[in-house]
C-alpha positions in Angstrom: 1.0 -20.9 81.3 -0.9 -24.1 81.3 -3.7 -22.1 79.1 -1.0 -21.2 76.8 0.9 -24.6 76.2 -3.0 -26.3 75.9 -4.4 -23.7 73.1 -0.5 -24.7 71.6 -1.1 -28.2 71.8 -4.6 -27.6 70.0 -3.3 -25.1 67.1 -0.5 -27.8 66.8 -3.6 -30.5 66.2 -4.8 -28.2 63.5 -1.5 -27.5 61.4 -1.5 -31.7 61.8 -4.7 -31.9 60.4 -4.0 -29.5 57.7 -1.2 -30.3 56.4 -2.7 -34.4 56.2 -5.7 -33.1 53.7 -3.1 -30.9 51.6 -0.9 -34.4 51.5 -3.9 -36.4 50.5 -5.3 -33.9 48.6 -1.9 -33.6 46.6 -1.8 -37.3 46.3 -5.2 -37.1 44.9 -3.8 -34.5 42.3 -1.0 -36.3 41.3 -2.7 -39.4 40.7 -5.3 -37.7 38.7 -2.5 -36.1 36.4 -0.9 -39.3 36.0 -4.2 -40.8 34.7 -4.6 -37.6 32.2 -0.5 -38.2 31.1 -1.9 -41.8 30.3 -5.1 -40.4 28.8 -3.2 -37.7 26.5 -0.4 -40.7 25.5 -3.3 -42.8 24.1 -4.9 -40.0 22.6 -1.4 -39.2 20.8 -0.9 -42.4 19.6 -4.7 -42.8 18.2 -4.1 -39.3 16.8 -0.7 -40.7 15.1 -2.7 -44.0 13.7 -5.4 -41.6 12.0 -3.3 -39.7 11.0 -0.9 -42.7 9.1 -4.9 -44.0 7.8 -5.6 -40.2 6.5 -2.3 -40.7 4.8 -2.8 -44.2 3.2 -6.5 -43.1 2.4 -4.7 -40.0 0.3 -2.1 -41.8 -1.4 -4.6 -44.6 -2.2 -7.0 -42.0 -3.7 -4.3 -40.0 -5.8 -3.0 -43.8 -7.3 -7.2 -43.6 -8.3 -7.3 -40.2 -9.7 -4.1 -41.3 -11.8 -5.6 -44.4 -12.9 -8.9 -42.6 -14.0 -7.1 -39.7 -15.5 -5.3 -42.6 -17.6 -8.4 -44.1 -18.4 -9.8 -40.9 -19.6 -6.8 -40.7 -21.7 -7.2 -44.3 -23.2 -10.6 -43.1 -24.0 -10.1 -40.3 -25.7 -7.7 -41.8 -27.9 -10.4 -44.8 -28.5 -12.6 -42.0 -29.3 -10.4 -40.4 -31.4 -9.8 -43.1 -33.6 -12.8 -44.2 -34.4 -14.6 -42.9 -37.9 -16.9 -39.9 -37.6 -20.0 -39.9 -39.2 -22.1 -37.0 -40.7 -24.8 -35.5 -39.1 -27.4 -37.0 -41.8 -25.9 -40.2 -41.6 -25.8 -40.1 -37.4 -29.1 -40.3 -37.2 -29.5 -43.1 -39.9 -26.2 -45.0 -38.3 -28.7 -44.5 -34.9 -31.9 -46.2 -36.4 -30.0 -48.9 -37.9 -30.0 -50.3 -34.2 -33.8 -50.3 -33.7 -36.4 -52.2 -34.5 -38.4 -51.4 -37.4 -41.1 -48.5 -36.7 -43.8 -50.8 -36.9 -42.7 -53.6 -34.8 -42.1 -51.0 -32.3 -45.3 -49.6 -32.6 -47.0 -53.0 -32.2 -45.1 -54.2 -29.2 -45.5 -50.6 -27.7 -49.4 -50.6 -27.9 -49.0 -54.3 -26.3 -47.2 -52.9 -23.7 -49.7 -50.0 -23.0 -52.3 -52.6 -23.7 -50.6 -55.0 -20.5 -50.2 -51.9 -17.8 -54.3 -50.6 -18.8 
């Protein structure tokens, strides 16, 4: 009987034993979740901030798109209004704003003459 109440006594030391790593290992647990509930509600609100950015970045590049599309309009109506010129007279309208061919030949060679 004395056998019997010691090898008692012992299993009793194990269950003890036992059941103090399951409570520390549970308090481990639950202290590691409560750092990844802390870790998701920051990543939540930085998700919530991008997204509000992603937003303003959007509505800032459609007021852009708008104020090109204007512009493009503006332009076309500039374009529209001024006078046309013939295709002969393009190209004389275009020369009009050079130099003289034999100035530009002159400065040209002293250009090729500077880089030789």
């Amino acid at each position: 009987m004395l056998n019997e109440l010691e090898t008692l006594s012992q299993n009793i030391g194990r269950l003890i034993e036992i059941n103090q790593r399951q409570h520390e290992a549970r308090l481990a647990l639950e202290e590691q979740l409560a750092q990844l509930r802390a870790q998701c509600d920051e990543t939540r609100a930085e998700l919530e901030q991008v997204r509000e950015e992603r937003a303003a970045l959007q509505a800032e590049r459609d007021a852009l798109s708008a104020k090109i599309d204007d512009a493009q309009v503006r332009l076309n109506a500039i374009l529209e209004k001024l006078p046309r010129a013939r295709a002969g007279n393009e190209r004389d309208n275009q020369l009009d704003l050079l130099e003289p061919s034999q100035s530009n030949d002159d400065s040209n060679a002293a250009r090729h003459g500077e880089n030789a």
